[in-house]
C-alpha positions in Angstrom: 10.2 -26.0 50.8 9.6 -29.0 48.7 12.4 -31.6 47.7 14.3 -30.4 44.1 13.3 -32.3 40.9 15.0 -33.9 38.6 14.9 -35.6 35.3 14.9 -39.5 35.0 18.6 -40.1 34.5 19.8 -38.0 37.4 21.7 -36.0 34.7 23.1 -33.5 34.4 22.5 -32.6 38.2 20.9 -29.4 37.9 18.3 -29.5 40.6 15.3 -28.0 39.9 12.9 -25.6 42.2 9.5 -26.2 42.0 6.2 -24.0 41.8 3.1 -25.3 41.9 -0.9 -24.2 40.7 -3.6 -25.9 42.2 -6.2 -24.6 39.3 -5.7 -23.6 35.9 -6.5 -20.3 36.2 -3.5 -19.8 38.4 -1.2 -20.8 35.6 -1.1 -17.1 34.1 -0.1 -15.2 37.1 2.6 -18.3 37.6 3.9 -17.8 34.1 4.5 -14.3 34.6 5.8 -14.3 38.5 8.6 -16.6 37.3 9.4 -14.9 34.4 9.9 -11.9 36.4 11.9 -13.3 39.0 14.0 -15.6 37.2 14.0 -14.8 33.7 12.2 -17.8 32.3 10.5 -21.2 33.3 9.3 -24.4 31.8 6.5 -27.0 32.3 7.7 -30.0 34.5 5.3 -32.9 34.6 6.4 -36.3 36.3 9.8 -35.9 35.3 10.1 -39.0 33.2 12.3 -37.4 30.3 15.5 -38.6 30.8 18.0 -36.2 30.1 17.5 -32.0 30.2 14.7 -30.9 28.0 12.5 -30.7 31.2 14.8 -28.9 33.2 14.3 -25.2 33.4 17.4 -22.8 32.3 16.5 -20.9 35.0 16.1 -23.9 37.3 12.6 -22.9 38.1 9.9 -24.9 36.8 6.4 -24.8 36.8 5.2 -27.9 38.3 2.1 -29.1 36.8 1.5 -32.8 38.6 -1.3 -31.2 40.8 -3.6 -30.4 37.2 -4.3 -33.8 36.8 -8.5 -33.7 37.3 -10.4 -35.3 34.2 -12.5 -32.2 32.7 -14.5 -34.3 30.1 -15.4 -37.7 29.5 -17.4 -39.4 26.6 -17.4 -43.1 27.0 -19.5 -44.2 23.7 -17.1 -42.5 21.6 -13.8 -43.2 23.5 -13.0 -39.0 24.1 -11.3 -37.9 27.2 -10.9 -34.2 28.0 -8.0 -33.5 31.0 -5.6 -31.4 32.8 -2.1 -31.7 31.4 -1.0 -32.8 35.0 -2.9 -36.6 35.0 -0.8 -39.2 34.5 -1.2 -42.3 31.7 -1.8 -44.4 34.7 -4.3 -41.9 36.1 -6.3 -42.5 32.6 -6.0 -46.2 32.1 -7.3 -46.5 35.6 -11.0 -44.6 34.7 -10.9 -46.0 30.7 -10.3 -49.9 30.8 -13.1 -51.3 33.0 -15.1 -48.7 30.3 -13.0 -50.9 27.7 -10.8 -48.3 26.4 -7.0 -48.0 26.3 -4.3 -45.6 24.7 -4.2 -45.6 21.7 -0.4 -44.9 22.3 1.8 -45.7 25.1 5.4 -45.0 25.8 7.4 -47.4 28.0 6.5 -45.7 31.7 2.7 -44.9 32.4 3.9 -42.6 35.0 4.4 -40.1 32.3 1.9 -37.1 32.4 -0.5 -36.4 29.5 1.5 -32.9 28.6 4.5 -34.6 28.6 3.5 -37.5 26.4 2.1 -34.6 23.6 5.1 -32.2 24.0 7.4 -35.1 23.4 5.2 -36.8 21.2 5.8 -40.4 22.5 5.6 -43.5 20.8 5.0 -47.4 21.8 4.9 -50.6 20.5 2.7 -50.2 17.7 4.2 -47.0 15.7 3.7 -49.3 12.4 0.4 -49.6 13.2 -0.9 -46.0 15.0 2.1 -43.8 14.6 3.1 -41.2 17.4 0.7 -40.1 20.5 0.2 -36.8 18.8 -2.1 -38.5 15.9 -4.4 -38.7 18.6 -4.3 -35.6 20.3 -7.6 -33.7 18.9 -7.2 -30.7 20.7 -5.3 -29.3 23.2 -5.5 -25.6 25.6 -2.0 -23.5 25.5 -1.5 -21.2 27.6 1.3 -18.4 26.4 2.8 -15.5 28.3 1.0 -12.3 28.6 -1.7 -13.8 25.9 -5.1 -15.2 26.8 -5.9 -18.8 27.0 -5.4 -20.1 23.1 -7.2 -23.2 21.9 -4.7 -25.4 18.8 -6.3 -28.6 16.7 -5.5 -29.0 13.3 -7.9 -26.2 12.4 -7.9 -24.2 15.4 -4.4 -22.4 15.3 -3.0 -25.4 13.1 0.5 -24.0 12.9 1.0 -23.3 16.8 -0.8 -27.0 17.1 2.3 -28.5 15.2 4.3 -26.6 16.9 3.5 -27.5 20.3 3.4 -31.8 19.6 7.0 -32.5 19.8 7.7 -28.9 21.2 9.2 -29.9 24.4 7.3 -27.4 25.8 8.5 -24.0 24.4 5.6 -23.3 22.9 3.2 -22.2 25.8 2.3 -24.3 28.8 0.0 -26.8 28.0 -3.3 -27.0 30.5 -5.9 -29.3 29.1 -6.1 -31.7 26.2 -8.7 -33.4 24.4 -7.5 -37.2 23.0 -8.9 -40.3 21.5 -8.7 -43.8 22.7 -8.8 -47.4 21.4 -12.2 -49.7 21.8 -10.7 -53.1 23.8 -12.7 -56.3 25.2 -10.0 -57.3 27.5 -7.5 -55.9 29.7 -5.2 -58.6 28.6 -2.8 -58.9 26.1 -2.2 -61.9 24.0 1.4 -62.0 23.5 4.3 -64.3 22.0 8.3 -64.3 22.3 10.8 -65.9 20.9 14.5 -65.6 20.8 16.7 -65.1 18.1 20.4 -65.3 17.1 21.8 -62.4 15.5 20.8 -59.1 14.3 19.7 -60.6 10.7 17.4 -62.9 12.9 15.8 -59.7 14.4 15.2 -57.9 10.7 13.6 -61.4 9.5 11.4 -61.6 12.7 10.2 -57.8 12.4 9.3 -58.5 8.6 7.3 -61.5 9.2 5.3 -60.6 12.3 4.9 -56.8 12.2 2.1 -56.3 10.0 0.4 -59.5 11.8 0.1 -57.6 15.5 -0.8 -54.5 17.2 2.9 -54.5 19.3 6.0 -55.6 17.8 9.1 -54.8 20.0 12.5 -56.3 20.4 15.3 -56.9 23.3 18.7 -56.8 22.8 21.7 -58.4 24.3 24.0 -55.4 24.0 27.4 -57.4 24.7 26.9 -59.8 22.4 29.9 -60.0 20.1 31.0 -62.2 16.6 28.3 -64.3 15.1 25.8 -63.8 18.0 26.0 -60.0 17.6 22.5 -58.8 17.8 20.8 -61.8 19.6 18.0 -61.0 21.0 14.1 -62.0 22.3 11.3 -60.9 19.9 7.8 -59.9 21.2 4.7 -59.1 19.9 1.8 -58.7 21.4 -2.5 -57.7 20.6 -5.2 -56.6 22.7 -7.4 -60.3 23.9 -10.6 -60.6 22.3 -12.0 -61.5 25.8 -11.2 -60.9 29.8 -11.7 -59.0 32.2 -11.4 -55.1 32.0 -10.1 -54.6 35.6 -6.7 -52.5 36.7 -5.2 -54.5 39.6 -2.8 -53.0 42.0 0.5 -54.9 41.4 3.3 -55.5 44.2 6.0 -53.5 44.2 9.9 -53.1 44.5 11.6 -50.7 45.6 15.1 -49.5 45.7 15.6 -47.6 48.9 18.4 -45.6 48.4 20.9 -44.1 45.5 24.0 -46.2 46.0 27.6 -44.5 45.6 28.5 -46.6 42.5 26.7 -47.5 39.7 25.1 -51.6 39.9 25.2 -52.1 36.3 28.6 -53.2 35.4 30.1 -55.5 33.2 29.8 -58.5 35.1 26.3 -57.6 35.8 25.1 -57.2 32.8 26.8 -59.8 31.1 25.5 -62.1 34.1 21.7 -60.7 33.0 21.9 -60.2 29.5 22.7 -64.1 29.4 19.9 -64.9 31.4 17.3 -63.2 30.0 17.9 -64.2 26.5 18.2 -68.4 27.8 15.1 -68.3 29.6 13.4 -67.2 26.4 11.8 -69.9 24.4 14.1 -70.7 21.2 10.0 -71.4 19.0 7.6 -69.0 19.4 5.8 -69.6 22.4 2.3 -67.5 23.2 1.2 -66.5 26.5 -1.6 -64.4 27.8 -0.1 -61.5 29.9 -1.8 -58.3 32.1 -1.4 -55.1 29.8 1.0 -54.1 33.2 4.4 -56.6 32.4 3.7 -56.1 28.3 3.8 -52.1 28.3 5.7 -51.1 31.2 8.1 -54.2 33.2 10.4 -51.2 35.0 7.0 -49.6 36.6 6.8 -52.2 39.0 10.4 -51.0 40.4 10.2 -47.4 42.0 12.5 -45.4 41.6 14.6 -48.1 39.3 16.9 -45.2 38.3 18.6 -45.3 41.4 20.3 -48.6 40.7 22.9 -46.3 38.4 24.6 -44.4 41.6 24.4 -41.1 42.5 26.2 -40.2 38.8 22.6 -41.0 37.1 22.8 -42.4 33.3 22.4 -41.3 30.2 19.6 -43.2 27.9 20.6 -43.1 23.9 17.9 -43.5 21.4 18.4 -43.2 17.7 16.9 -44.1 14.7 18.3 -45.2 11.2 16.5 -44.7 7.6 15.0 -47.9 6.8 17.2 -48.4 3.8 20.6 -48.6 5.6 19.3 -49.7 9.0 20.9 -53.1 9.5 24.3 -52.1 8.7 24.4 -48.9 10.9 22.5 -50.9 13.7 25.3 -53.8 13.6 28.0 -51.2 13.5 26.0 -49.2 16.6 25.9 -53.0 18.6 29.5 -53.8 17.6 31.0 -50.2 19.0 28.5 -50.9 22.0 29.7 -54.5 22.9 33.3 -53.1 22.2 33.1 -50.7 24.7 31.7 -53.6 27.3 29.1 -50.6 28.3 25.2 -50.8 28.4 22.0 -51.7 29.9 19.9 -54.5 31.0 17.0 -52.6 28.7 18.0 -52.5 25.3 14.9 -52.0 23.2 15.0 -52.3 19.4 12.0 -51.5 17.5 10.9 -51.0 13.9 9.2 -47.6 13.4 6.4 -47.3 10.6 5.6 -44.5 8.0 2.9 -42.8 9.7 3.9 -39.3 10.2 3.3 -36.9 13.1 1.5 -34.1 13.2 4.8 -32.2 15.1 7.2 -30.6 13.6 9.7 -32.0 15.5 8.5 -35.6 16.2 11.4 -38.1 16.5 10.4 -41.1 14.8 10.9 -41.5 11.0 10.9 -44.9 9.2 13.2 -47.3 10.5 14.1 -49.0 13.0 15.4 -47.3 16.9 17.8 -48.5 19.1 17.7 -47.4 22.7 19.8 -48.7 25.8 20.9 -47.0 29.0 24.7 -46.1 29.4 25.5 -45.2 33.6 27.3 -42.2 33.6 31.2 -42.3 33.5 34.5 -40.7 31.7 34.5 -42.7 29.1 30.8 -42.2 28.2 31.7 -38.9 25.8 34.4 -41.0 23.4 31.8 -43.8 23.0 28.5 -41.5 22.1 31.1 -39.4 19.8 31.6 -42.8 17.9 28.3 -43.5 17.6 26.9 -40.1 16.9 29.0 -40.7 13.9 27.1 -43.7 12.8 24.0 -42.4 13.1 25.0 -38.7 11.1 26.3 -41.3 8.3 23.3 -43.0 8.1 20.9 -39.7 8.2 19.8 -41.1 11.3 18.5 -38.9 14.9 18.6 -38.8 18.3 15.2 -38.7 20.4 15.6 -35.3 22.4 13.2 -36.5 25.2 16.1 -38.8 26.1 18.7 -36.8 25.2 21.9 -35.0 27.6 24.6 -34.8 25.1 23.7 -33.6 21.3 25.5 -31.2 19.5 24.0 -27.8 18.2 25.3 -29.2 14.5 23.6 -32.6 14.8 20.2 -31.2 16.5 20.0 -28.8 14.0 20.7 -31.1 10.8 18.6 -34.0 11.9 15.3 -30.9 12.8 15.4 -28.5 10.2 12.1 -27.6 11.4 13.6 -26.1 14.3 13.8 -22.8 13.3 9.6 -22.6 12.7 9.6 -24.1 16.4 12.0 -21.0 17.1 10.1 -18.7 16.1 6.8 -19.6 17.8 8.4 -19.7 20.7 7.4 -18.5 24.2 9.6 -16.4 25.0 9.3 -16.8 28.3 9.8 -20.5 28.3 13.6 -22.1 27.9 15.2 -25.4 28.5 18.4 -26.3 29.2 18.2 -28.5 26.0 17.0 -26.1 23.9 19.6 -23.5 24.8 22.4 -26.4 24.5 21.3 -27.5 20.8 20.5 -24.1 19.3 22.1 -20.6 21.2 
């Protein structure tokens, strides 16, 4: 029997058993053996979603990391065709040395292509490109007793919604059809500069964000008083020339899932000090590999394990443009109050490009998302900010999510009642039964 999966945060600790397909055409009898047996299943891809929307209610997934063949390529208009199993990684390794790249990425290319649609994931450049699912052309859904069902914005447009930013309820999806971004170089041309305080951060993101491609922040978490909000400020644009070659980077490792959590307070007061010193103080540009700019942790397997055998929670949230700063600061003040965090806190303005999913997460404004290693006092901290967010009309990402409310899922996705109702019935989450039965 193969080893039990589990989401990305190691919580909650609800091992998962896997089934496999080899082909596509095995994914209907799958569907319907599991829902037999066990009442329901769900789609499990790389298990890069952090908290339990890609855990099965029935603890029974169907695992689809071996449909990961390209089906279609067409290099002179940037079109790939593939199984919902291949990984980002899988795709940049076949598109840049044809000079093309995604036109969105998320933070990990280890995610798979199904999961990056049914969580519609977003990058560095949402002001610019919006969500992954404004570049998903087509996609193949497979439901439940039904035969093979083919969604675009004008094939089956409402189920198409539906299923970008459907976490996977919808049907399973087996193949979809995306377009990529013409690039000369596999490099990035990049600049960083640290700043002082949160104010710093909202004058940095004004000036610069409409100049680049990327646009992302880090934040010192602990910072407190008049350096609240420090931070380094990075943007970042595709190089106008360079080589178009993926290099096979060194690696770390982390052998083993200590007993006790390594980021703690001296830790991460140690690091967060560090990092933000070694950053320049002027803006200082460098030429980097598209690797270190999009995705620093993928060099570290299995860099979860660093937070003990209790796993972590991430929390991602973003605040309405309008009231932003001030619910940010207060989100940062409760945070360094509580002397709890991660070494990754990302901050990043989101732009006004909307989804094509009904349930997409990003809106405009600005998101806040740091790591939290799972402890007691983890509830009474996310209860306070929870609060801050519902004030400021703000929501939680559910692809990171292991602690939502029904109330606060269901106010910040009205839409979730449409997604509801086009359910597969035979698909369930333990997420989705958390936040809405």
């Amino acid at each position: 029997m193969s080893s039990p999966l589990f989401s990305w945060g190691l919580y909650p600790a609800a091992p998962q058993t896997a089934h496999g397909c080899t082909w596509k055409s095995e994914v209907p009898q799958q569907l319907d053996c599991l829902n037999s047996e066990f009442g329901s299943t769900l789609a499990y891809g790389n298990g890069r979603s952090y908290g339990d929307s890609c855990l099965a209610d029935s603890d029974h997934v169907l695992h689809m990391r071996t449909l990961n063949r390209f089906i279609e390529v067409d290099w002179q208009r940037g079109v790939v065709t593939a199984e919902a199993g291949i990984t980002l990684a899988e795709i940049l390794a076949v598109a840049i040395p044809r000079g093309w790249f995604l036109p969105v990425t998320p933070g990990t290319q280890f995610a798979t292509l199904g999961g990056a649609i049914a969580n519609d994931v977003h990058g560095k450049n949402h002001h610019v490109r919006g969500t992954f699912g404004n570049h998903v052309r087509r996609l193949g859904l497979q439901r439940h007793d039904q035969d093979l069902l083919t969604c675009s914005p004008v094939e089956a447009p409402e189920m198409f919604a539906a299923t970008i930013a459907g976490l996977g309820l919808t049907g399973v999806i087996i193949w979809a059809e995306i377009q990529l971004i013409p690039i000369k170089s596999c490099q990035i041309d990049s600049s960083a500069v640290r700043f002082d305080n949160l104010a710093d951060f909202f004058a940095l993101s004004t000036e610069l964000d409409h100049q680049h491609e990327y646009s992302v922040a880090w934040i010192d978490c602990l910072a407190k008083g008049a350096q609240a909000g420090r931070g380094v400020f990075f943007v970042g644009d595709h190089a106008e020339y360079g080589a178009k070659t993926v290099e096979e980077r060194s690696k770390l490792f982390v052998p083993i899932t200590p007993p006790i959590s390594l980021i703690n307070k001296l830790s991460l007061h140690t690091f967060n000090e560090a990092y933000w010193r070694v950053h320049p103080a002027t803006q200082t540009r460098k030429r980097v590999n598209y690797e270190p700019f999009f995705y620093p942790l993928d060099r570290i397997d299995h860099w979860n394990r660093i937070y003990g055998r209790r796993g972590f929670q991430q929390y991602q949230c973003v605040i309405p443009q309008p009231v932003a700063e001030v619910a940010i600061r207060e989100l940062l003040s409760a945070i360094a109050q509580s002397g709890q965090g991660s070494f990754l806190a990302v901050l990043k303005r989101c732009g006004e490009i909307t989804s094509p999913g009904l349930l997409s997460f990003p809106i405009p404004g600005t998101s806040l998302a740091l790591d939290f290693p799972q402890n007691k006092h983890l509830a009474a901290l996310f209860a306070r900010l929870d609060a801050i967010v519902h004030e400021a009309g703000g929501r939680l990402y559910p692809a990171k999510d292991a602690h939502m409310s029904g109330k606060d899922f269901r106010q910040a996705y009205p839409a979730w009642e449409r997604l509801e109702a086009l359910r597969d019935p035979s698909l369930m989450s333990r997420f989705w039964k958390r936040v809405t039965k």
